[in-house]
Biotite code that builds the C-alpha atoms (Angstrom):
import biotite.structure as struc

atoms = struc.array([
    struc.Atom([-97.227, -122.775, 117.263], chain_id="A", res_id=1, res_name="UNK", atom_name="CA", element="C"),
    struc.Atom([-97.519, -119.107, 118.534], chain_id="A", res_id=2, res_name="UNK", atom_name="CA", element="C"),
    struc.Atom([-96.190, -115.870, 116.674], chain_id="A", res_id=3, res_name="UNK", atom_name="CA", element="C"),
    struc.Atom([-92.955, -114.388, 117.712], chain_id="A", res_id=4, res_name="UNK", atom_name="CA", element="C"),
    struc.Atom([-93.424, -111.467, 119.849], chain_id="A", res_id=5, res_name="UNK", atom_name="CA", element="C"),
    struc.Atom([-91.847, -108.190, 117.736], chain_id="A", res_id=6, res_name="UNK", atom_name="CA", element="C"),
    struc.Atom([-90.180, -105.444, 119.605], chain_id="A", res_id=7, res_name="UNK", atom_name="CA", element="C"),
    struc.Atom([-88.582, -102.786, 117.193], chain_id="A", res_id=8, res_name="UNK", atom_name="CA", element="C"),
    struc.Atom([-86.591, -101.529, 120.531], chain_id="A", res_id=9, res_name="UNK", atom_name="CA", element="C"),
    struc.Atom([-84.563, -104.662, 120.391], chain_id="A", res_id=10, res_name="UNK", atom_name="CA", element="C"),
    struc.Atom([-81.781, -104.401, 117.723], chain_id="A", res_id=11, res_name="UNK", atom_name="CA", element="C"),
    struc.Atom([-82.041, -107.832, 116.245], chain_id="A", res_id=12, res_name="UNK", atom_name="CA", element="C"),
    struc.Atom([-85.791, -107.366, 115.920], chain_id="A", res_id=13, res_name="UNK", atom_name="CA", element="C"),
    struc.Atom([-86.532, -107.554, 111.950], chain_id="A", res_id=14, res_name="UNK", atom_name="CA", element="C"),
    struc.Atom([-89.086, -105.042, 112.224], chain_id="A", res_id=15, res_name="UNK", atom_name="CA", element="C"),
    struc.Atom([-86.154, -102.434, 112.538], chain_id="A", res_id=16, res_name="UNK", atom_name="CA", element="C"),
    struc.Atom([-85.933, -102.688, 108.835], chain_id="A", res_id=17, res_name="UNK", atom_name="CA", element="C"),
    struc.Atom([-89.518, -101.834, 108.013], chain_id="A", res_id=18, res_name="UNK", atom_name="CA", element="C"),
    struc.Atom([-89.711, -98.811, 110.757], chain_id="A", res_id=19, res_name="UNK", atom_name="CA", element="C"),
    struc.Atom([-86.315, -97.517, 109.550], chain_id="A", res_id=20, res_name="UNK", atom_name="CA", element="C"),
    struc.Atom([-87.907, -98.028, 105.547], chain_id="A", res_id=21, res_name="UNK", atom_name="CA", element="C"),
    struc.Atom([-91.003, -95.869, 106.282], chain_id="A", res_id=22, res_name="UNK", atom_name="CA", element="C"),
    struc.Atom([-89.407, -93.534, 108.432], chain_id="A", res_id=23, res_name="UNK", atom_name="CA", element="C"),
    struc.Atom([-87.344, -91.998, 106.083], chain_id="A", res_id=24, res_name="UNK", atom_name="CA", element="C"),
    struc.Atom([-88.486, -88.630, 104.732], chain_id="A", res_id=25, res_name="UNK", atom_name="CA", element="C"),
    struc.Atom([-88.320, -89.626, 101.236], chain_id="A", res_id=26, res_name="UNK", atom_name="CA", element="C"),
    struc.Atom([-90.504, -92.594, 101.762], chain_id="A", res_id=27, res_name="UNK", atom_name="CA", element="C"),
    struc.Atom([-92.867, -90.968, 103.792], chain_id="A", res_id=28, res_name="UNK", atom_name="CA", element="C"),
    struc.Atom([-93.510, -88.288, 101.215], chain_id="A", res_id=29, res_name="UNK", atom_name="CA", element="C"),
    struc.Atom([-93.669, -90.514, 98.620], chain_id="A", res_id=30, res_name="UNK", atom_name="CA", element="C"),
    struc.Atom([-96.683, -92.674, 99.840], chain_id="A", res_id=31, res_name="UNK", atom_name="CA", element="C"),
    struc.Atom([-98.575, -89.443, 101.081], chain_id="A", res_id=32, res_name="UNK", atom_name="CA", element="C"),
    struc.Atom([-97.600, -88.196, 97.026], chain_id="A", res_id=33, res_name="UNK", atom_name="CA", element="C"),
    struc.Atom([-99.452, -91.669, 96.015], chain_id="A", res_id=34, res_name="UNK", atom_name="CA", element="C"),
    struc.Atom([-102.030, -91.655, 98.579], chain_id="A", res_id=35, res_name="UNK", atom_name="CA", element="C"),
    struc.Atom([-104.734, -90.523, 95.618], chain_id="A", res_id=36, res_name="UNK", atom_name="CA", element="C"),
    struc.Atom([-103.946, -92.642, 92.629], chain_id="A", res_id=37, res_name="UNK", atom_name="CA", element="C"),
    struc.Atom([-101.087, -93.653, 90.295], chain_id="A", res_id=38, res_name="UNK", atom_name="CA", element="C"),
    struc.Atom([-98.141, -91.652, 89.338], chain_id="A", res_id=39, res_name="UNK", atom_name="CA", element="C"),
    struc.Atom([-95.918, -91.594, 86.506], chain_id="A", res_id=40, res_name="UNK", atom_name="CA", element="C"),
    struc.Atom([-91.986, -90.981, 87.691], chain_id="A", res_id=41, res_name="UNK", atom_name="CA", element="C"),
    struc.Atom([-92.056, -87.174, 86.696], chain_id="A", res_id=42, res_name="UNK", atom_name="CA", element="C"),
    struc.Atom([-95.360, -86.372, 88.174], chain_id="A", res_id=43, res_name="UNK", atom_name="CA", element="C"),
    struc.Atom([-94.061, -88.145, 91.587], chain_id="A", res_id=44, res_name="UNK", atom_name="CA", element="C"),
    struc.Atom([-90.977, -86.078, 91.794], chain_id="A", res_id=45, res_name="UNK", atom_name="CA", element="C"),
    struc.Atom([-92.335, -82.905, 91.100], chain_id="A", res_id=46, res_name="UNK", atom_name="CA", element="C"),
    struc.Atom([-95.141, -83.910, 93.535], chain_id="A", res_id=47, res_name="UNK", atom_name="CA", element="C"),
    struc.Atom([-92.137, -84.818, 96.217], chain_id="A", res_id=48, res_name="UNK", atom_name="CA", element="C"),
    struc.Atom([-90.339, -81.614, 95.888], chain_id="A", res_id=49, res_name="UNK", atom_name="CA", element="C"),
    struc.Atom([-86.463, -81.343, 96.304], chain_id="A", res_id=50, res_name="UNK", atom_name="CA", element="C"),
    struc.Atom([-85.933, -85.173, 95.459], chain_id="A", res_id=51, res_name="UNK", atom_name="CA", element="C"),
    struc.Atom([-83.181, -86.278, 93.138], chain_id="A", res_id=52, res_name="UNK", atom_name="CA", element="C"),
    struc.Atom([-84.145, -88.353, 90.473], chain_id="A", res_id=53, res_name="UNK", atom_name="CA", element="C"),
    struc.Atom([-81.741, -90.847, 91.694], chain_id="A", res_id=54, res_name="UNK", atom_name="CA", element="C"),
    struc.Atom([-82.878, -90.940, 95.238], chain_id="A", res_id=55, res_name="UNK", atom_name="CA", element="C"),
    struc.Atom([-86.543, -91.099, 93.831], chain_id="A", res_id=56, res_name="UNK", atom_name="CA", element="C"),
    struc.Atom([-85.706, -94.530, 91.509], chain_id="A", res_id=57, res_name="UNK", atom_name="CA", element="C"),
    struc.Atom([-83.540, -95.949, 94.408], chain_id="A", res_id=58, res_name="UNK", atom_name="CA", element="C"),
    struc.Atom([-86.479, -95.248, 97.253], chain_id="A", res_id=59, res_name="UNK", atom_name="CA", element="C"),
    struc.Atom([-89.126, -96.882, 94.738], chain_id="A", res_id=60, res_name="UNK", atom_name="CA", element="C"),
    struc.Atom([-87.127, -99.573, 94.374], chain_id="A", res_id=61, res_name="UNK", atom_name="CA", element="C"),
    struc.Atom([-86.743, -100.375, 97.770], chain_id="A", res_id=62, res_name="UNK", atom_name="CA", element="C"),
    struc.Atom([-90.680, -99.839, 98.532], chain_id="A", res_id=63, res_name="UNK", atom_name="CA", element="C"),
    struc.Atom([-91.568, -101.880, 95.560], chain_id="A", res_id=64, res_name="UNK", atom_name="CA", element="C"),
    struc.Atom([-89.133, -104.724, 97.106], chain_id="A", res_id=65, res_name="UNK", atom_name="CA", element="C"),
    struc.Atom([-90.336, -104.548, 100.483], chain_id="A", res_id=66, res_name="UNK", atom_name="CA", element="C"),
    struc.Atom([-94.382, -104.415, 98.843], chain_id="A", res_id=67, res_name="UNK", atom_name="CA", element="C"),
    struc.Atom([-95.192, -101.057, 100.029], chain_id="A", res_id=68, res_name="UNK", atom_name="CA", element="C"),
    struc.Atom([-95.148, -100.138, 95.925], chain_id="A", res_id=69, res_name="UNK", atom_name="CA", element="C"),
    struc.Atom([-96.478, -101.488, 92.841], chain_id="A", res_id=70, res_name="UNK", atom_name="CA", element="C"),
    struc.Atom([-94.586, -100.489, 89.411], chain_id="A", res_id=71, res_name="UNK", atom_name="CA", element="C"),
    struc.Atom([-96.542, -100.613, 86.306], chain_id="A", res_id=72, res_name="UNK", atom_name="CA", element="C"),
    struc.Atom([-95.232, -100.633, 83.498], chain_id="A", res_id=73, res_name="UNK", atom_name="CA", element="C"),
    struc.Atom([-97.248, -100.220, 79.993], chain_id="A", res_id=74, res_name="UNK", atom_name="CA", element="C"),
    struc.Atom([-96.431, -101.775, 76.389], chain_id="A", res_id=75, res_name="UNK", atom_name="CA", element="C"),
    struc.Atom([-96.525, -98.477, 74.440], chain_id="A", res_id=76, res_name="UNK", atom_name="CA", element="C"),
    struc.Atom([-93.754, -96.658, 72.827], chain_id="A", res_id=77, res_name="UNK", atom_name="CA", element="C"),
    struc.Atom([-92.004, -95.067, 74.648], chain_id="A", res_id=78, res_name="UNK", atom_name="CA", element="C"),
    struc.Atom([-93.064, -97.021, 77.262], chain_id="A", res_id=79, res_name="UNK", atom_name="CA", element="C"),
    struc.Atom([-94.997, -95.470, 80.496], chain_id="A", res_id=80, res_name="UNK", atom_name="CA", element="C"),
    struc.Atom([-94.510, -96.562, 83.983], chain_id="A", res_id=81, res_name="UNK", atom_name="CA", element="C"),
    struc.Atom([-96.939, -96.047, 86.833], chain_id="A", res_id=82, res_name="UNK", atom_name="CA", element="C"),
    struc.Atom([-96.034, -96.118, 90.286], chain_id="A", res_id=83, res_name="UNK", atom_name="CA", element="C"),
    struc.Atom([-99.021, -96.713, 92.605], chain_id="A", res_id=84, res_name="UNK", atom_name="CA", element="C"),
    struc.Atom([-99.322, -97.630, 96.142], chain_id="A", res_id=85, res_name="UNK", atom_name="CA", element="C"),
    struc.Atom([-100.001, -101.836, 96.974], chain_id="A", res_id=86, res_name="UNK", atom_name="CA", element="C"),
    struc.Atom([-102.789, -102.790, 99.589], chain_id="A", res_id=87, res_name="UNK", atom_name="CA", element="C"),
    struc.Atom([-99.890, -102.764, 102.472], chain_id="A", res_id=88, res_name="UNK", atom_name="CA", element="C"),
    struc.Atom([-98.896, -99.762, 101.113], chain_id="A", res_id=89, res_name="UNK", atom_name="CA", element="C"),
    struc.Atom([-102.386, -97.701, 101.570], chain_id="A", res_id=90, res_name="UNK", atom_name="CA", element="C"),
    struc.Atom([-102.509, -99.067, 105.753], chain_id="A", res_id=91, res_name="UNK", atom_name="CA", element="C"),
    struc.Atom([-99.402, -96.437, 105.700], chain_id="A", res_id=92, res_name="UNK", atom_name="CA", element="C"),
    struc.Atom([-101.784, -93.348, 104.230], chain_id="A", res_id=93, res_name="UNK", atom_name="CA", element="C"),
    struc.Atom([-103.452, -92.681, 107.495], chain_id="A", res_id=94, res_name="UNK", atom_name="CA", element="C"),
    struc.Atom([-100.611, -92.960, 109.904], chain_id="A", res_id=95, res_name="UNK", atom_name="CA", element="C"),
    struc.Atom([-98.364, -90.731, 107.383], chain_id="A", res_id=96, res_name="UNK", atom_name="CA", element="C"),
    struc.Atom([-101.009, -87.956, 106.810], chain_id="A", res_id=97, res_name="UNK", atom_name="CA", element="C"),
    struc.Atom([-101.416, -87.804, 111.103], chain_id="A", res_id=98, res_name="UNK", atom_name="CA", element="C"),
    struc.Atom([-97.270, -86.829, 110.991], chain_id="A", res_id=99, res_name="UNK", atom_name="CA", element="C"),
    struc.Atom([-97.438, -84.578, 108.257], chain_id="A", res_id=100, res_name="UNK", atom_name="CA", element="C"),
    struc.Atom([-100.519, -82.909, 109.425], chain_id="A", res_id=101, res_name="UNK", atom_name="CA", element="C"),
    struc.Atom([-98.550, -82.867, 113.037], chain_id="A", res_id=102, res_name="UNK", atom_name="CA", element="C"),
    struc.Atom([-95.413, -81.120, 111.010], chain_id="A", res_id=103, res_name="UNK", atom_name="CA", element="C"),
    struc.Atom([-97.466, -78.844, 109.254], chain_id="A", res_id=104, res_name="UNK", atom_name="CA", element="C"),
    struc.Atom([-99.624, -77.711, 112.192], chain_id="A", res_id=105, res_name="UNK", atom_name="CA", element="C"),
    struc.Atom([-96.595, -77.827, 114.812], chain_id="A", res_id=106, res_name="UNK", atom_name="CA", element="C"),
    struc.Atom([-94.095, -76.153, 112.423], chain_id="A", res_id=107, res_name="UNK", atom_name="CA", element="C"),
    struc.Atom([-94.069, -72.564, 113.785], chain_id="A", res_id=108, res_name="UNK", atom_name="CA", element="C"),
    struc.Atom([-93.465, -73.949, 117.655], chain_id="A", res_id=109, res_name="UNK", atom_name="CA", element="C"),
    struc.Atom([-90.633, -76.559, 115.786], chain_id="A", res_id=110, res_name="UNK", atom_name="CA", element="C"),
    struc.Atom([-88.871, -73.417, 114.807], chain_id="A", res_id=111, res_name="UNK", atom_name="CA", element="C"),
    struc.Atom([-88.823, -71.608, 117.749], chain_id="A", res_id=112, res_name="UNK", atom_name="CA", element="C"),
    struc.Atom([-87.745, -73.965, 119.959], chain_id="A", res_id=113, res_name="UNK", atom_name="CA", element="C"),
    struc.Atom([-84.586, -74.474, 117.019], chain_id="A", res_id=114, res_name="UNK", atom_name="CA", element="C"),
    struc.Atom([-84.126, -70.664, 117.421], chain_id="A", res_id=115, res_name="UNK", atom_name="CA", element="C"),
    struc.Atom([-84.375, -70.741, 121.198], chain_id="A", res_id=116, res_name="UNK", atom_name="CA", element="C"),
    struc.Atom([-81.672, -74.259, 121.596], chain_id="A", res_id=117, res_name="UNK", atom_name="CA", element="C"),
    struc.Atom([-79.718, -72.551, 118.936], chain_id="A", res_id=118, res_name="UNK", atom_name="CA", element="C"),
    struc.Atom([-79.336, -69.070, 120.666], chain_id="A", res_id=119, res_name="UNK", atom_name="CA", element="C"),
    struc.Atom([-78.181, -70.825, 124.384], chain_id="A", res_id=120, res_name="UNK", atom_name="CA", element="C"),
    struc.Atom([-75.454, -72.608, 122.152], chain_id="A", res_id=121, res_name="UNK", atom_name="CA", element="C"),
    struc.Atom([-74.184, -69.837, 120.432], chain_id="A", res_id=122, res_name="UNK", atom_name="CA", element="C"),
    struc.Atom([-72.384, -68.584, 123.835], chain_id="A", res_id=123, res_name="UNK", atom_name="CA", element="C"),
    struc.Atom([-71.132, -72.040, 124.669], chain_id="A", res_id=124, res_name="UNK", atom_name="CA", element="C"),
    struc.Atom([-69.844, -71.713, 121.110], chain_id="A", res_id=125, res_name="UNK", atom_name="CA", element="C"),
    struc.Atom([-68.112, -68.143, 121.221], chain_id="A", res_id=126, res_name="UNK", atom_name="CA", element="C"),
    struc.Atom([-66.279, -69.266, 124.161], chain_id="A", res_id=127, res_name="UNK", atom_name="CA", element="C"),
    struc.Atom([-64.677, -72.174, 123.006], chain_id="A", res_id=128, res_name="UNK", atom_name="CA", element="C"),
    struc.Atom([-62.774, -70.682, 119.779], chain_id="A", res_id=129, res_name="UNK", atom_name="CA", element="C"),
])
């Protein structure tokens, strides 16, 4: 019996779901934010600046689900979680640091082409009001 053959370009392809997982911003912050070690929840989001504590409980969630997370939780009182990447989590380290050393070396040319698109659109703009 051979493997099925994945293409993330067709829309039925199950690997959508994993590709559309880790490409969200908040998950890719959050496993380059637990790409050295264990975190506990307020450590992570002040690490991952600008995320909601809700969006940061609901995006853990869904990595711990999908095995990308582990969740620790410890018996003391008051009791202390850990959030730590899993082994499929760390093969995501590398390709996530090569994007957001891309975004962080490529962010001046970024914004200037935004100023330069958004400057031929302002005519097209002015003229239709």
């Amino acid at each position: 019996m051979t493997s099925p053959v994945w293409n993330v370009m067709i829309e039925s392809c199950p690997s959508r779901k994993s590709l559309a997982r880790i490409a969200n911003k908040w998950t890719a912050m959050i496993v380059i934010a637990l790409g050295d070690g264990r975190l506990r929840f307020g450590k992570l989001q002040s690490e991952v600046g600008g995320i909601s504590g809700k969006v940061l409980s609901e995006t853990l969630r869904d990595l711990e689900r999908d095995g990308i997370v582990a969740r620790h939780v410890h018996d003391e009182i008051p009791p202390r979680v850990e959030y730590e990447l899993t082994e499929l989590g760390r093969t995501l380290r590398d390709p996530l640091n090569v994007l957001r050393l891309w975004a962080e070396a490529h962010v001046h040319e970024v914004d200037r082409a935004r100023e330069m698109y958004d400057a031929r659109q302002a005519p097209a703009l002015d003229t239709a009001r």
